[in-house]
C-alpha positions as CSV (number, residue, x, y, z in Angstrom):
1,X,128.1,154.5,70.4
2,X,130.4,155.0,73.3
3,X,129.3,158.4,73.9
4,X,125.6,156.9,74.1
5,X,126.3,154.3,76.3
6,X,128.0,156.8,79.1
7,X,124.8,159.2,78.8
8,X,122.6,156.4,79.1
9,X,124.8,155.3,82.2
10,X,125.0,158.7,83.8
11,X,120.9,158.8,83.7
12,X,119.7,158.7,88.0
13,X,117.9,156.0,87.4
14,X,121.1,153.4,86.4
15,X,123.2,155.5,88.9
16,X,120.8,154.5,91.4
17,X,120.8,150.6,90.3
18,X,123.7,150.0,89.5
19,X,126.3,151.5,91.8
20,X,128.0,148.9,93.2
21,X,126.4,149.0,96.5
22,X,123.1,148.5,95.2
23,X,124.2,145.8,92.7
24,X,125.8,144.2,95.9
25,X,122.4,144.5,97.3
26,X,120.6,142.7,94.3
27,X,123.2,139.9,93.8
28,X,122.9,139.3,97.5
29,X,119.2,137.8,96.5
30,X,121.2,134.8,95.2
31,X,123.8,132.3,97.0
32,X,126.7,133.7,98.2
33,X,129.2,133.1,101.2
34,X,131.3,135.9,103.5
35,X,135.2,134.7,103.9
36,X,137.6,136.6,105.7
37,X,140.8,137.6,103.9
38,X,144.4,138.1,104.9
39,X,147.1,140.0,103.7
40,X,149.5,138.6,101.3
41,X,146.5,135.8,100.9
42,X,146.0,134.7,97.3
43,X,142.3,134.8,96.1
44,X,140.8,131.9,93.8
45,X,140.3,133.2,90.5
46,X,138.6,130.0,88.6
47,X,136.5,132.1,86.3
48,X,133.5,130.5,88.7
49,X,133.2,133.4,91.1
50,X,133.3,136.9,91.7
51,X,133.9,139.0,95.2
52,X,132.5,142.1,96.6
53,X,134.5,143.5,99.0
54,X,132.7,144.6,102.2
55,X,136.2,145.6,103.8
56,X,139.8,145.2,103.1
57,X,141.5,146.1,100.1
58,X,142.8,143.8,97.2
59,X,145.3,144.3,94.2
60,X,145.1,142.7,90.9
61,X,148.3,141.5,89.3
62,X,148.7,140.2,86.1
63,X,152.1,138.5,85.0
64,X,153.7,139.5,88.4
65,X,152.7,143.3,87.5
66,X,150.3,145.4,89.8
67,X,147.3,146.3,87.7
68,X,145.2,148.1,90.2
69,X,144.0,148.0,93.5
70,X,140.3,147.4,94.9
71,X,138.7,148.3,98.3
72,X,135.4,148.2,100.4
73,X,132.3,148.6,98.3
74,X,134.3,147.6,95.1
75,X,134.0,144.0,93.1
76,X,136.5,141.7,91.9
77,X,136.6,139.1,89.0
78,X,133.4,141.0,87.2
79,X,135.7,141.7,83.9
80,X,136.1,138.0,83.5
81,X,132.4,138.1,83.0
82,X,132.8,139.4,80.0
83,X,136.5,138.0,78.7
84,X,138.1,135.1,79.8
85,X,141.7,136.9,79.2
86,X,141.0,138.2,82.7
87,X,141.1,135.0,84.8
88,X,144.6,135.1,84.3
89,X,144.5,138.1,86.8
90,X,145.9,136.8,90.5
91,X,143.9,138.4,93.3
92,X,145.9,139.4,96.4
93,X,145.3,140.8,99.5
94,X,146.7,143.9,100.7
95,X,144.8,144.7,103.7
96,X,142.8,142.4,106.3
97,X,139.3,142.0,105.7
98,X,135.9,140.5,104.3
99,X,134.9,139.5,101.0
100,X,131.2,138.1,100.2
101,X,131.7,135.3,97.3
102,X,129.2,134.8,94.4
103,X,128.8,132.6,91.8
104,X,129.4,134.1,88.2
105,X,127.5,132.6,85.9
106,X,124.5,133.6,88.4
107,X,125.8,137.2,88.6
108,X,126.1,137.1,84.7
109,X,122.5,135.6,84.6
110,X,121.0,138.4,87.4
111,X,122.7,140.9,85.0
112,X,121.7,140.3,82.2
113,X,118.2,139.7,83.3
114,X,117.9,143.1,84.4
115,X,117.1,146.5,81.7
116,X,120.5,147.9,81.8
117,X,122.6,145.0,83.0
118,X,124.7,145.1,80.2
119,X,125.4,148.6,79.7
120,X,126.1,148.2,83.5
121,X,128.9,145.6,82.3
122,X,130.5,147.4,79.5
123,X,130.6,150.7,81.4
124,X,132.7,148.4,84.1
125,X,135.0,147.7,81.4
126,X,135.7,150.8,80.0
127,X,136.7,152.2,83.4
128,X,138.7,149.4,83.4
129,X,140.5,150.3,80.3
130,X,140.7,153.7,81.2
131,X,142.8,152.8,84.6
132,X,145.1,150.7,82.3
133,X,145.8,153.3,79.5
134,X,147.0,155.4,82.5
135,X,148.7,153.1,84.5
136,X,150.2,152.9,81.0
137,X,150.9,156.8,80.7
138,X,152.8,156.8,84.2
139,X,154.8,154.7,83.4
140,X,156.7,156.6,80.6
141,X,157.4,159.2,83.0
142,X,160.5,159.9,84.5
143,X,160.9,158.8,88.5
144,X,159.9,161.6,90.4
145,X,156.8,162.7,88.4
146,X,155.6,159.2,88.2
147,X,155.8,158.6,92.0
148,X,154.1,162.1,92.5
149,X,151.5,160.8,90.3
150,X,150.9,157.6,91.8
151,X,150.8,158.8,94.8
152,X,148.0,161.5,94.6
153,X,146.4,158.5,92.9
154,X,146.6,156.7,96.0
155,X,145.6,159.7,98.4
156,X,142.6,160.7,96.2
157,X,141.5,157.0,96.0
158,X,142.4,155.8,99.4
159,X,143.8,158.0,101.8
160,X,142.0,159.6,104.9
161,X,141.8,163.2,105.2
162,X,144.0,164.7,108.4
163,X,145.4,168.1,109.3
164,X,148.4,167.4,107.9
165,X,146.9,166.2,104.5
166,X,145.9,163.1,103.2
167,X,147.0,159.6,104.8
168,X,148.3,156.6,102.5
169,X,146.8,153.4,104.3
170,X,149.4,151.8,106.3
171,X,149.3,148.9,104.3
172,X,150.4,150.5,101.6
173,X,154.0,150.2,103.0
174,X,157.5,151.2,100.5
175,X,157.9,147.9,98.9
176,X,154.1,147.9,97.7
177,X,154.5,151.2,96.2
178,X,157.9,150.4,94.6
179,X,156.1,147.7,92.8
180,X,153.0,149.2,91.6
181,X,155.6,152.3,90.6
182,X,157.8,150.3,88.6
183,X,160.5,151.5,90.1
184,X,163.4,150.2,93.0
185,X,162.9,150.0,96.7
186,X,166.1,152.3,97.0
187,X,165.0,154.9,94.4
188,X,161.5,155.2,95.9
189,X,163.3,155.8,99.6
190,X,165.4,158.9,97.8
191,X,162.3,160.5,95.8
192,X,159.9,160.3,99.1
193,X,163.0,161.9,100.7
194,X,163.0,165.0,98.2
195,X,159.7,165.0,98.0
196,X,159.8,165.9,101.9
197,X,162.5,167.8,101.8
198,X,160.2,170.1,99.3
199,X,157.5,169.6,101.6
200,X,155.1,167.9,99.3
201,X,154.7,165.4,101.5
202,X,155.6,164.8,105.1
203,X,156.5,161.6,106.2
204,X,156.2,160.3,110.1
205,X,157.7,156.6,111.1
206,X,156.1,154.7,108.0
207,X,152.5,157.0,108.2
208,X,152.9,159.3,104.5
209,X,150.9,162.4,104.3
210,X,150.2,163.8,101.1
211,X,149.8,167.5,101.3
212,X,146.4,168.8,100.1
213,X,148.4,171.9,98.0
214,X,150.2,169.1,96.5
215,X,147.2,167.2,95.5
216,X,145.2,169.9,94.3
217,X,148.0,171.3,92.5
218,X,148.8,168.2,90.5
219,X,146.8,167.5,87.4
């Protein structure tokens, strides 16, 4: 069933409607409001609204733990569409930015009205699942192989290609990557050290490049 579901989802015609973007687009029909965000900002999570992020980047934390992290053209609050557990997720801001606000039970309703809404919905969840189980994964592994992990994580996901490899976003700063590592401030400082000292990555001020060999090399 699973299988059939992710064929059925990887068809052009459901990649074409319903990408985010173009859901974004179709949910934009309905009532909705733009609010700017600010870092270290808490987000309303009532289980009465959902938010598309049009810039900015936002993590999700559950019980004080870092769960994942969102950004531009990515929604927020859409698993509590389908489970309640999930409004006990806390929405914070990592990096400035803009959020457009929608009403869930009329993006549930918009869904669901449309052919593949659903599948659209469980798909969502299963990626979902599948960030957890390895969130999960990581953090079984021993210090410097789980920061090496979460960072090429990071630099694949987020960071901006330079000449010296790929940029972690500023706002990413030590203490936000301790946490979402599971590990101390201090033992982060001392792995990013060796790390450079081994040139996998190079480090100038707070700006952390993460060498392409590094990323490419790293399964």
């Amino acid at each position: 069933m699973e299988d059939s579901l992710n064929r059925l989802y990887e068809t052009t015609v459901l990649k074409n409607n319903f990408n985010n973007i173009n859901l974004f687009k179709i949910l934009s029909l309905n009532k909705s409001e733009k609010k700017k965000i600010k870092r270290k900002q808490k987000i309303n999570n009532d289980n009465k609204h959902l938010y598309y992020i049009n810039s900015g980047k936002i993590m999700t934390k559950r019980n004080d733990v870092i769960i994942s992290i969102h950004q531009e053209g990515e929604f927020v609050g859409l698993n509590a569409l389908l489970d309640e557990e999930n409004t006990k997720d806390e929405f914070i801001v990592v990096e400035d930015g803009l959020v457009c606000e929608f009403e869930s039970m009329e993006a549930l309703f918009t869904l669901l009205s449309l052919q593949e809404g659903w599948i659209y919905l469980l798909v969502q969840e299963k990626l979902r699942c599948e960030r957890l189980i390895q969130n999960s994964i990581c953090i079984h592994k021993n210090g410097k192989e789980k920061i090496k992990k979460i960072f090429v994580y990071l630099a694949r996901e987020f960071g901006t290609a330079t000449e010296k490899g790929m940029l972690l976003p500023t706002s990413f700063n030590r203490s936000l990557i301790a946490e979402y590592s599971n590990v101390t401030l201090k033992s982060l400082k001392k792995i990013i050290e060796l790390l450079a000292l081994e040139e996998w990555l190079e480090i100038n001020g707070q700006k952390i490049y993460i060498k392409y060999d590094s990323i490419q090399s790293y399964v």
